[in-house]
Residue frames as a rotation matrix with the C-alpha (Angstrom) as fourth column:
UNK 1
-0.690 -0.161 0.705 -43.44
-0.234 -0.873 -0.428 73.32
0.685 -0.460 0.565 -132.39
UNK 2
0.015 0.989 -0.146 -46.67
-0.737 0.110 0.667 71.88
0.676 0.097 0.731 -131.42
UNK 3
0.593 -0.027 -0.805 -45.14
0.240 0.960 0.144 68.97
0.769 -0.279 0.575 -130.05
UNK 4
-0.618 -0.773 -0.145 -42.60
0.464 -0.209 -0.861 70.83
0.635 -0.599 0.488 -127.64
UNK 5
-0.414 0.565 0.714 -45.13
-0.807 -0.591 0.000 73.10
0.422 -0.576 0.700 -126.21
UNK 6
0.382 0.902 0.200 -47.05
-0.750 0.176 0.637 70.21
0.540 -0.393 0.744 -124.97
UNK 7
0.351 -0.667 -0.657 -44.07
0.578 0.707 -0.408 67.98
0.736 -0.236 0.634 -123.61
UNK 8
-0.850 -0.526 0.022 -42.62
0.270 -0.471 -0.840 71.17
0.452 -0.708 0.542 -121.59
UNK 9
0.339 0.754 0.563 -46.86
-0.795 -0.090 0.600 71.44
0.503 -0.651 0.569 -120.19
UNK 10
0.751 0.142 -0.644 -46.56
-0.008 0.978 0.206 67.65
0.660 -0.150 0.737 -119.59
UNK 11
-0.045 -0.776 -0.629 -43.30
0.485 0.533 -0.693 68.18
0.873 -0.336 0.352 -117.75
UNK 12
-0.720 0.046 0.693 -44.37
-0.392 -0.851 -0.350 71.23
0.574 -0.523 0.630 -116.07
UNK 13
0.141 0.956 0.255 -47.73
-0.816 -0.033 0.576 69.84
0.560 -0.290 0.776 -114.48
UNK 14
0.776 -0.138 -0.615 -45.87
0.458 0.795 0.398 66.42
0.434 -0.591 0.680 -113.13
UNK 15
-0.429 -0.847 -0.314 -43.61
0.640 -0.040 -0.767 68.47
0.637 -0.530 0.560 -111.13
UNK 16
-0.502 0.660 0.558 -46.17
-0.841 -0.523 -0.138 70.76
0.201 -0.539 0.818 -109.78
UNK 17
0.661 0.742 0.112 -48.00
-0.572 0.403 0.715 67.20
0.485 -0.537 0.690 -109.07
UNK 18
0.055 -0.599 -0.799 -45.06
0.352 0.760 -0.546 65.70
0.934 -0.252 0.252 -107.61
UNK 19
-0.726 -0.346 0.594 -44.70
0.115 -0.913 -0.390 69.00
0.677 -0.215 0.703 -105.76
UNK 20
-0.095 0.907 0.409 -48.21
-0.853 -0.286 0.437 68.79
0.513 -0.308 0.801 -104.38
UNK 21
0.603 0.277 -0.748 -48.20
0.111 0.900 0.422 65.71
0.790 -0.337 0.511 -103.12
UNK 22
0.104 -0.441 -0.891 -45.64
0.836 0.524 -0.162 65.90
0.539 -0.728 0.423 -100.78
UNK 23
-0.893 0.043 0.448 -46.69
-0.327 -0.746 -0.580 69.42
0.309 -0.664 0.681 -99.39
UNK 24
0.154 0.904 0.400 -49.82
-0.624 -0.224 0.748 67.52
0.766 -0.365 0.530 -98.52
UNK 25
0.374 -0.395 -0.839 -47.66
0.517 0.840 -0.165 64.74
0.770 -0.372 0.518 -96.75
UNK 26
-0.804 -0.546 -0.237 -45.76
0.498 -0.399 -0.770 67.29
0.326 -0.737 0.593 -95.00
UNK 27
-0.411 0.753 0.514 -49.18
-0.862 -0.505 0.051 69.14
0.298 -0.422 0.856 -93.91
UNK 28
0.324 0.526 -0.787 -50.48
-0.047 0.839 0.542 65.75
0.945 -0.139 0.296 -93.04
UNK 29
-0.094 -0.577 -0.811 -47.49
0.783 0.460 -0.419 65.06
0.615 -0.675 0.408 -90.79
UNK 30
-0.946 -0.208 0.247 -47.57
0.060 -0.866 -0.497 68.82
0.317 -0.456 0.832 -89.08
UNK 31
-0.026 0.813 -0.582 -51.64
0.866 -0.273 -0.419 68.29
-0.499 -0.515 -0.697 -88.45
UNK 32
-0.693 -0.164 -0.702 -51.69
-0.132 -0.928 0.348 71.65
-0.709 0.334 0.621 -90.79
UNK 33
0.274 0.961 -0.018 -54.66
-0.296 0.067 -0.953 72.35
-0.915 0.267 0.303 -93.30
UNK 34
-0.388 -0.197 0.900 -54.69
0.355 0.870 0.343 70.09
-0.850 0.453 -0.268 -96.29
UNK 35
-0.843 0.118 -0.525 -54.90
-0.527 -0.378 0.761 70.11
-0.109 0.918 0.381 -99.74
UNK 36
0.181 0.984 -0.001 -58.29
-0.836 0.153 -0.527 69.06
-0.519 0.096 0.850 -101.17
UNK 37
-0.508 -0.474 0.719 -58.47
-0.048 0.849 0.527 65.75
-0.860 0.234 -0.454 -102.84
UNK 38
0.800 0.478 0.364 -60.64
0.443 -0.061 -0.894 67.11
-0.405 0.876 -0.260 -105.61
UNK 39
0.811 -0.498 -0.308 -57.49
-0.350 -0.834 0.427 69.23
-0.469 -0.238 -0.850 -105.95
UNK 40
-0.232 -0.808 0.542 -55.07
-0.497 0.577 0.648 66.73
-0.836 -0.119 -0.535 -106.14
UNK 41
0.025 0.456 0.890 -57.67
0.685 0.640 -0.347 64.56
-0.728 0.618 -0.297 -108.74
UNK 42
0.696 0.200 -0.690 -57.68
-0.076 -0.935 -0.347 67.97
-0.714 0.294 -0.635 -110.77
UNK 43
0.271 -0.955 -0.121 -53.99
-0.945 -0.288 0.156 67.63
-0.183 0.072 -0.980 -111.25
UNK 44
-0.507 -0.521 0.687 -53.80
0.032 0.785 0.619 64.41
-0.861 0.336 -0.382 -112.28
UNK 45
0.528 0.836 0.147 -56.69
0.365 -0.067 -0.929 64.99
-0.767 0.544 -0.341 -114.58
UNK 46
0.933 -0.042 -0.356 -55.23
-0.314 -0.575 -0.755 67.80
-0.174 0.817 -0.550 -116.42
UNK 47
0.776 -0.572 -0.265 -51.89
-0.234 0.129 -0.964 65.77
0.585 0.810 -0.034 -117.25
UNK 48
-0.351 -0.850 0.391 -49.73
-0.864 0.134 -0.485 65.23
0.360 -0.509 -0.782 -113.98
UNK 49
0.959 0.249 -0.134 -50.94
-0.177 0.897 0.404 61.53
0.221 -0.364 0.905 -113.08
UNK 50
0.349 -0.837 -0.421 -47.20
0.227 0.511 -0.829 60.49
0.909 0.194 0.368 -113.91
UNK 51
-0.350 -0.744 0.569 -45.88
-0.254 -0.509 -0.822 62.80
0.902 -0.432 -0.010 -111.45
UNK 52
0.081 0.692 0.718 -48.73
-0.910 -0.243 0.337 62.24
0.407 -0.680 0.610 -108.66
UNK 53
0.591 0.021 -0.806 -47.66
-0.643 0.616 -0.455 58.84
0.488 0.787 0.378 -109.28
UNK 54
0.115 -0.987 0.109 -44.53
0.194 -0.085 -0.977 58.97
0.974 0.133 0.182 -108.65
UNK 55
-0.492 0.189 0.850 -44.98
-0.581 -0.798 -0.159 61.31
0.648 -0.572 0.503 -105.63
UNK 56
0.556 0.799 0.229 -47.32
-0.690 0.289 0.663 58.40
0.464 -0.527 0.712 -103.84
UNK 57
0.788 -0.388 -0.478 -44.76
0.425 0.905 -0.033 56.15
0.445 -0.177 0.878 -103.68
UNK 58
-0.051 -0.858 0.511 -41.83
0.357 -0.493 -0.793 58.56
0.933 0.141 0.331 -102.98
UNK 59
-0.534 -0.111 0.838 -43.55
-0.723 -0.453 -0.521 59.85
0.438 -0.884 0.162 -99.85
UNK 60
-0.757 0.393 -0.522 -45.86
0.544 0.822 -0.169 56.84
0.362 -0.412 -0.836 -99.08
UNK 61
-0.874 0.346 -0.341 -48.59
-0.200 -0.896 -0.398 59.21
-0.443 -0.280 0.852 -99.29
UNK 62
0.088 0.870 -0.486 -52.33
-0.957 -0.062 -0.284 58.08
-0.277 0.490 0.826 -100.06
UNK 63
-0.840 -0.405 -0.361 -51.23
-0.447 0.894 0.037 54.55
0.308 0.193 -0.932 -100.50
UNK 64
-0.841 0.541 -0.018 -54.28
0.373 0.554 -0.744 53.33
-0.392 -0.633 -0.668 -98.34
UNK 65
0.008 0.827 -0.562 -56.90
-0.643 -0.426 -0.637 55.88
-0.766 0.367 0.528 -100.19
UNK 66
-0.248 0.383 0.890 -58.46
0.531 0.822 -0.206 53.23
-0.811 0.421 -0.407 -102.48
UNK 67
0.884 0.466 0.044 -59.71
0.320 -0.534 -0.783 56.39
-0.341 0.706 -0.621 -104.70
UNK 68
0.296 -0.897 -0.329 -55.37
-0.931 -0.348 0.112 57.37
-0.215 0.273 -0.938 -105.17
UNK 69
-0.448 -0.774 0.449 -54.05
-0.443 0.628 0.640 53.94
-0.777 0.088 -0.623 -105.06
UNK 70
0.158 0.546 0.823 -57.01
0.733 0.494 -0.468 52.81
-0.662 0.677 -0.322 -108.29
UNK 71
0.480 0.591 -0.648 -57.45
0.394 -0.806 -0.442 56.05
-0.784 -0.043 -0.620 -108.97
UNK 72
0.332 -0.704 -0.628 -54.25
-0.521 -0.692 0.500 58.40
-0.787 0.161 -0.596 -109.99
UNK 73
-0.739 -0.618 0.267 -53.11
-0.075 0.470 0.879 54.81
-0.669 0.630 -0.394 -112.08
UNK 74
-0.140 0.841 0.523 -56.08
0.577 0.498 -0.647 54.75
-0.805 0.211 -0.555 -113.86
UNK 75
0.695 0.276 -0.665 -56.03
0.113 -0.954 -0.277 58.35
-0.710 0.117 -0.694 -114.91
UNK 76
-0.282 -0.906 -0.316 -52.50
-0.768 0.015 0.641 58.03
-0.576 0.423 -0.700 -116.10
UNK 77
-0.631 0.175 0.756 -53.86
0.616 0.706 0.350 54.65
-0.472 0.687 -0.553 -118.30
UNK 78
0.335 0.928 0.162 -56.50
0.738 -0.152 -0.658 56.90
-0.586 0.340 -0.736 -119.86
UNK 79
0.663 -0.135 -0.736 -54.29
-0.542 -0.765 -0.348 59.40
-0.516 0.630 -0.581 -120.96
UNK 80
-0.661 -0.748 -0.061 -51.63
-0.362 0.247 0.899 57.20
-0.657 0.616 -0.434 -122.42
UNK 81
-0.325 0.523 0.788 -54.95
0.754 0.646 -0.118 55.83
-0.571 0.556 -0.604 -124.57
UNK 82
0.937 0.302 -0.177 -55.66
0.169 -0.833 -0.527 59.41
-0.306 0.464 -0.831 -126.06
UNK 83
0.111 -0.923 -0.368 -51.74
-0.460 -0.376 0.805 59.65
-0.881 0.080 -0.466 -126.35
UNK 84
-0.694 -0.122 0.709 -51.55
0.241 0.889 0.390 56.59
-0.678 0.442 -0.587 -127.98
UNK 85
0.143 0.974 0.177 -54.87
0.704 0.026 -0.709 57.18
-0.695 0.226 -0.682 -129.93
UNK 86
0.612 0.222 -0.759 -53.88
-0.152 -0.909 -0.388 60.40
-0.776 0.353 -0.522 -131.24
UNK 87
-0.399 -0.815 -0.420 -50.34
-0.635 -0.085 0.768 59.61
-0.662 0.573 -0.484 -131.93
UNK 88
-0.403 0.514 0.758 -52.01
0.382 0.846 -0.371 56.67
-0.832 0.140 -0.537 -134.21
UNK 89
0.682 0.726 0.091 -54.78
0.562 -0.440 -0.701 58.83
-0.469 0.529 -0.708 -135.79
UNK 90
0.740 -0.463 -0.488 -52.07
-0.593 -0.792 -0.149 61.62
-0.317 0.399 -0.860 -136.94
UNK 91
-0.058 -0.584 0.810 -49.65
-0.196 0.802 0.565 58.85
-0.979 -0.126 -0.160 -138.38
């Protein structure tokens, strides 16, 4: 049960960061007020790296921001090591 609830977060949070990303592309392009980039780091934090990921390349968005293009893949290595870690430890 345990395990579903946190697979349908995990899916839920990389579509809301896939989602985000490219409404900040499209505010980018329009000149229109932007999402924060603590904002964005938030959301990968709490579990959407994959999607945010995903979402850089798809729109070609933040590609040039040394803190997204080191960053977002970094995040997303840190949680597969706690994934990976846990799944391990509970084995």
């Amino acid at each position: 049960m345990i395990i579903k609830l946190v697979l349908c977060y995990l899916l839920l949070i990389n579509i809301f960061g896939f989602i985000l990303m490219g409404m900040d592309k499209r505010r980018a392009k329009y000149r229109q007020s932007r999402i924060p980039e603590r904002t964005l780091f938030l959301v990968a934090t709490v579990g959407g790296a994959f999607g945010m990921l995903i979402s850089m390349n798809v729109f070609r968005h933040k590609t040039r921001h040394n803190s997204f293009r080191y960053g977002v893949p970094a995040v997303l290595l840190g949680q597969l090591a706690v994934a990976l870690y846990i799944g391990l430890r509970t084995a």
